[in-house]
N, C-alpha and C positions, 0 to 999 in steps of 0.2 A: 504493500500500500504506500503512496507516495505521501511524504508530510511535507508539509505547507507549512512555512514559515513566515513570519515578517520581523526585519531588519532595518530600522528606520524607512527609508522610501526604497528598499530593494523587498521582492519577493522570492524565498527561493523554494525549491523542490527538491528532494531529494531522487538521484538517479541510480541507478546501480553500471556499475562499470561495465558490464557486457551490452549494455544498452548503447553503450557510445564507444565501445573500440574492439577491436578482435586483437587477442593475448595469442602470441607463436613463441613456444618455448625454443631454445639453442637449442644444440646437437651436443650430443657426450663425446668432446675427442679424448683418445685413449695418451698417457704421456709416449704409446710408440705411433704417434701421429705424430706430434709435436716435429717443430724444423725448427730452426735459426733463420730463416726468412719467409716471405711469404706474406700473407695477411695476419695483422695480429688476431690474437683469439680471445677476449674479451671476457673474463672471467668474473664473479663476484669482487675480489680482490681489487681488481681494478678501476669498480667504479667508486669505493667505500676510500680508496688511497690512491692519487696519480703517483705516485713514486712508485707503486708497486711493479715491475717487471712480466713484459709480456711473455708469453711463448708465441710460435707462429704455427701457418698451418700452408703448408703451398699445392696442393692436392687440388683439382676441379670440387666444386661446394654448390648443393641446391642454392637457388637464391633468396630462399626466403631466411636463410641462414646469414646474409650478408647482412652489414649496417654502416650505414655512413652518420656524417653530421648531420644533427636536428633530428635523432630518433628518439624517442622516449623508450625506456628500459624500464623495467621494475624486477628487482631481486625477490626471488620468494624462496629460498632456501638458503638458510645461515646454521653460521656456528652461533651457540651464546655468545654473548659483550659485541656481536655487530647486528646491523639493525636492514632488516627489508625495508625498502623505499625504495620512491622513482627518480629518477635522474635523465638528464638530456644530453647527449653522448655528442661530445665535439672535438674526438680525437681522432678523425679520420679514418679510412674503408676499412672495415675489418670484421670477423666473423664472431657468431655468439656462440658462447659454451650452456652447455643447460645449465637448471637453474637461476635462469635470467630469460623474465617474457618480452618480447620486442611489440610494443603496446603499435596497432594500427589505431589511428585515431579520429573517428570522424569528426573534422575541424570545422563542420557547420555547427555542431552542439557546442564543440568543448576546446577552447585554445590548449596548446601542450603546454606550456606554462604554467594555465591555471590549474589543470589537471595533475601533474606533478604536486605542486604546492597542497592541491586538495589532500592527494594521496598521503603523503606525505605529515598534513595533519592527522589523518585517522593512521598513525602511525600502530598504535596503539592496538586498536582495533585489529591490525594484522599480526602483531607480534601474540596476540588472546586466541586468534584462531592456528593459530602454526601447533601443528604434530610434529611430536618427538620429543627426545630424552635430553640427556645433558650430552649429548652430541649434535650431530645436524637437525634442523629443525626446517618444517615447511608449510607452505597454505599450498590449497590445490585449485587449479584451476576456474575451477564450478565454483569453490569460495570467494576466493576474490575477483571472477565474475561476480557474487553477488554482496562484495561491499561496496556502498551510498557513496556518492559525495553530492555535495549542494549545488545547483544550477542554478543560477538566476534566470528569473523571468524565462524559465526554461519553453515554454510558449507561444516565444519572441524571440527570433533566434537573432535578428538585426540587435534589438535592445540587449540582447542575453551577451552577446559577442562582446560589444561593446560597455556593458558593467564589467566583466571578468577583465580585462583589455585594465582599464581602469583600478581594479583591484590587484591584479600582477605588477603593472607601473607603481602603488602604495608600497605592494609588501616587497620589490625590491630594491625602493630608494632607502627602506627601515633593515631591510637583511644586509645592504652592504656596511652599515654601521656594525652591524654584526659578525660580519666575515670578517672585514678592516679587525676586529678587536682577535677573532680567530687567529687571523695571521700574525698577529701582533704573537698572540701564545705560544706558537707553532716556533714562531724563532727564539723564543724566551725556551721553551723545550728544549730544543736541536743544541740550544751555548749551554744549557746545564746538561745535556746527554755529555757532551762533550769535555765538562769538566774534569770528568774522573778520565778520559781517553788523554788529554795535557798532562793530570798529574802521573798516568802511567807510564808514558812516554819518558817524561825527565826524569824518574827515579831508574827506569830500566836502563836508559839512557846513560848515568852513571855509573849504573853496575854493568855494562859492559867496556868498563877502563881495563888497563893492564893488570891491575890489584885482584883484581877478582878473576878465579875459573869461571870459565863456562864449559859446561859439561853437555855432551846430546844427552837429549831429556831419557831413554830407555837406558843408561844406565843408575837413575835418578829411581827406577822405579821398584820395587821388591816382587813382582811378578809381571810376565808379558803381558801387553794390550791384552784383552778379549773385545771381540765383538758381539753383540746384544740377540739377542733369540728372534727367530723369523717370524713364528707361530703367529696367528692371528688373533687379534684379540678381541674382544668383544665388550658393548658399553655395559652390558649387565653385571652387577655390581655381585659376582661368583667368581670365587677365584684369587689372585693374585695381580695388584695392580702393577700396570709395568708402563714404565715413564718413555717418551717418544721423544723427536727430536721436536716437538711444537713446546714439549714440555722445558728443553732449555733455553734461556732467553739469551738476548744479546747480553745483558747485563750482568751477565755470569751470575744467576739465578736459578735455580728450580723454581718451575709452577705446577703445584700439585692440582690445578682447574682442570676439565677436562679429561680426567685420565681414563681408562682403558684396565679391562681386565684380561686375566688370563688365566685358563687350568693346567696343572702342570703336577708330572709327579714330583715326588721328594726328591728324586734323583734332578733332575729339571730344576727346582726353585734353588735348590743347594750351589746347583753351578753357576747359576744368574743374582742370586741373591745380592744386593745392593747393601755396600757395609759403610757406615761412617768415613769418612776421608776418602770415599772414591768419587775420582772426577770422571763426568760424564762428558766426551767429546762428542761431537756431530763430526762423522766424516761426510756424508752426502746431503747436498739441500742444493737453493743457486746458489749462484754465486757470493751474494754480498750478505748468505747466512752462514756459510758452510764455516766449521773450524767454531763455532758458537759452542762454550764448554762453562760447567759447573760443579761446585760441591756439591757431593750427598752429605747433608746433616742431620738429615730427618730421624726419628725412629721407627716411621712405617715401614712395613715389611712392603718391599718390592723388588719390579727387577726390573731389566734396559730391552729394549727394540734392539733390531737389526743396523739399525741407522747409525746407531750410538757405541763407540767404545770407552769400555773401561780401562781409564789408568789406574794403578794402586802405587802411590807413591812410597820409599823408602822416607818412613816420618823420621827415621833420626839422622836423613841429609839433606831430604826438600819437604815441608810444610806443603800440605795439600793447597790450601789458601793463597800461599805463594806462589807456586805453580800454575791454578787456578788463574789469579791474577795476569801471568806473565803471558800462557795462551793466551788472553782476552787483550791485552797491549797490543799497541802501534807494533812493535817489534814482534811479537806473537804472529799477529794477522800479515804481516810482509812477509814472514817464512811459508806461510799457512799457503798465501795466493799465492807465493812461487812452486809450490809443490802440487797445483791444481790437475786433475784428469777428468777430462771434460767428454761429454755424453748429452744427449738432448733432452735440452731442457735443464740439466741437471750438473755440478762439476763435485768431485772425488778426490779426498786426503786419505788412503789408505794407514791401517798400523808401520809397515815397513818405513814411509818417508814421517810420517808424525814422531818414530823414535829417534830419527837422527836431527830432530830440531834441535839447536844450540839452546842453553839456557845457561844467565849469569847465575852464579852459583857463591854468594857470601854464607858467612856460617849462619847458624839456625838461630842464634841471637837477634843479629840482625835480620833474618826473616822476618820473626817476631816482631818487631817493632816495626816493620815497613807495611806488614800487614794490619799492626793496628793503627796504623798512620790512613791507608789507604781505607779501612772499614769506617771511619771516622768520615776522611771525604766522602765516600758513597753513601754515608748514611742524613749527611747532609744532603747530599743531590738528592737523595730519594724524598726527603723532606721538602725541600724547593718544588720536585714533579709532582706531591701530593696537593700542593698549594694549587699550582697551575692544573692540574686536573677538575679542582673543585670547582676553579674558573670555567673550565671548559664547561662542565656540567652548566652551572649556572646559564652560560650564553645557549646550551640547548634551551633550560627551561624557558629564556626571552628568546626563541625562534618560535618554539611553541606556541609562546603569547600570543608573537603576533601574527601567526597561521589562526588561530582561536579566534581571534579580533574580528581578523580579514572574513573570517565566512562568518559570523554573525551581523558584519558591516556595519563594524565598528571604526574600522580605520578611516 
């Protein structure tokens, strides 16, 4: 049933999205599709971050699979902490991946601009209807074909055009106030991510004088690399949780979010089993993640993916933390990307070149105190990104506003 609103001198209705556009889901390319050139291939990733790294696809493609500038997109399956919405795709010819519907729009009812924005408010509304667990999550089709957004003078399609026209012109001259403040965050972010990369750099910097050894890191260690169990795992909460490479951050962190289970016998969790002071490396990811490594400090019982090796440091000649640290360094990541082997889509540090990486080597004293020096800065930066996060947050809930405003016609 449609409702009928009024909003000072605008009327509106409410409409259901199938009523004014046809939704074409992407195509699932496999990563042994993937090229190094070609058209890019358009992933969730890409529209939530432009930083984020295309793959390509160079193969002949149906066309309804293609998209250019001025298409309207909407995400309908995510991980938790990102968000479905519509977006207007202005980065040139390129193909979709599924999970992303390519909205046809009929632009006699509905401008793509206001439409976006519409969508976009009832944000809400789609992240309520998404199935799934605390892994991927999604709306279907038939669903959000059947969620509303408000039309004006939906009746009037000359007047209806030109209210919305009207109201996209409002709510972008009040969003660039708001993006201008975004970007403002974004580089307040990037010089504190950076802080602790400056002070790793000059201390490693030092310790690679004439005074200090440097030793390749696998003699540093008390038993050979391992690599992480292949087994598949599953989100159902049976089993044995086992940490993946999404699980280590750049930050030389573990994130226990998202994890993943696994069944396994005695014999199995025994040999995988994750112990205090082992550092989790990522040898395969792309490129500007690969070589991404952490301490286990945890006391959860767990174990490592395929992706991940274990080091187990000799604690009475390198400090897990230290070593930790010194992968995650300017100097770290220069040995890392020289030792790259590269595959599509994807590049590779095996155990045999990650043991012969040089590492400055002062006594364990001195560990000690570089590393309480350095958990000091990091725990101020992480203090600094919590401030700016809560900003961010903030500047969502004034987007919101003014989406909220804009279709009551208010603004």
């Amino acid at each position: 049933m449609i409702q009928k609103l009024k909003s000072n001198y605008i009327t509106w209705e409410e409409e259901k999205i199938g009523q004014i556009c046809q939704l074409i889901n992407g195509r699932a390319f496999k990563p042994t599709e993937w090229s190094s050139s070609g058209l890019k291939i358009v992933r969730i990733q890409n529209l939530n971050n432009e930083t984020k790294p295309f793959n390509y696809y160079d193969q002949p493609i149906d066309a309804k699979f293609k998209i250019n500038n001025g298409e309207v997109l909407i995400s309908w399956s995510v991980t938790p902490g990102t968000s479905f919405g519509a977006h207007l795709w202005n980065r040139g010819e390129a193909v979709l991946n599924q999970h992303i519907f390519r909205v046809v729009l009929d632009e006699s009812k509905c401008l793509k601009k206001f439409f976006i924005y519409a969508i976009n408010w009832r944000i809400e509304e789609l992240i309520c209807k998404a199935h799934g667990g605390v892994g991927l999550r999604h709306i279907t089709k038939k669903e959000l074909e059947n969620v509303t957004i408000p039309i004006p003078f939906k009746n009037d399609s000359k007047r209806s055009l030109d209210i919305q026209s009207r109201i996209v012109t409002r709510i972008e001259a009040l969003l660039t106030e708001v993006n201008d403040s975004r970007r403002l965050l974004n580089v307040m972010c990037k010089e504190a991510n950076q802080i602790m990369d400056i002070v790793l750099e000059q201390v490693y910097d030092e310790l690679e004088k004439p005074q200090f050894a440097v030793i390749p890191l696998g003699s540093l260690l008390s038993k050979k690399p391992q690599y992480g169990i292949s087994e598949k795992a599953s989100e159902n909460f049976e089993g044995t949780a086992i940490l993946r490479m999404v699980n280590i951050k750049r930050t030389g962190k573990i994130s226990f979010e998202n994890l993943k289970y696994i069944q396994l016998s005695s014999n199995e969790q025994e040999k995988y089993i994750l112990k205090k002071g082992d550092i989790l490396f990522n040898r395969t990811n792309s490129a500007d993640l690969v070589g991404k490594s952490a301490v286990f400090e945890s006391n959860m019982v767990a174990i490592f993916a395929s992706y991940l090796i274990r080091l187990t440091p000799d604690q009475t000649r390198i400090k897990s933390k230290y070593l930790n640290y010194y992968i995650n360094s300017t100097q770290g990541r220069a040995y890392i990307q020289s030792q790259l082997t590269r595959a599509i889509g994807q590049v590779n540090v095996n155990a045999q070149k990650l043991i012969v990486m040089p590492v400055p080597l002062p006594d364990t004293q001195i560990q000690e105190r570089i590393i309480a020096y350095f958990d000091t800065i990091q725990t101020e930066v992480e203090e600094i990104l919590r401030f700016l996060e809560q900003d961010a947050k903030l500047l969502d809930m004034l987007e919101q506003s003014i989406l909220e405003r804009a279709f009551r016609g208010e603004l």
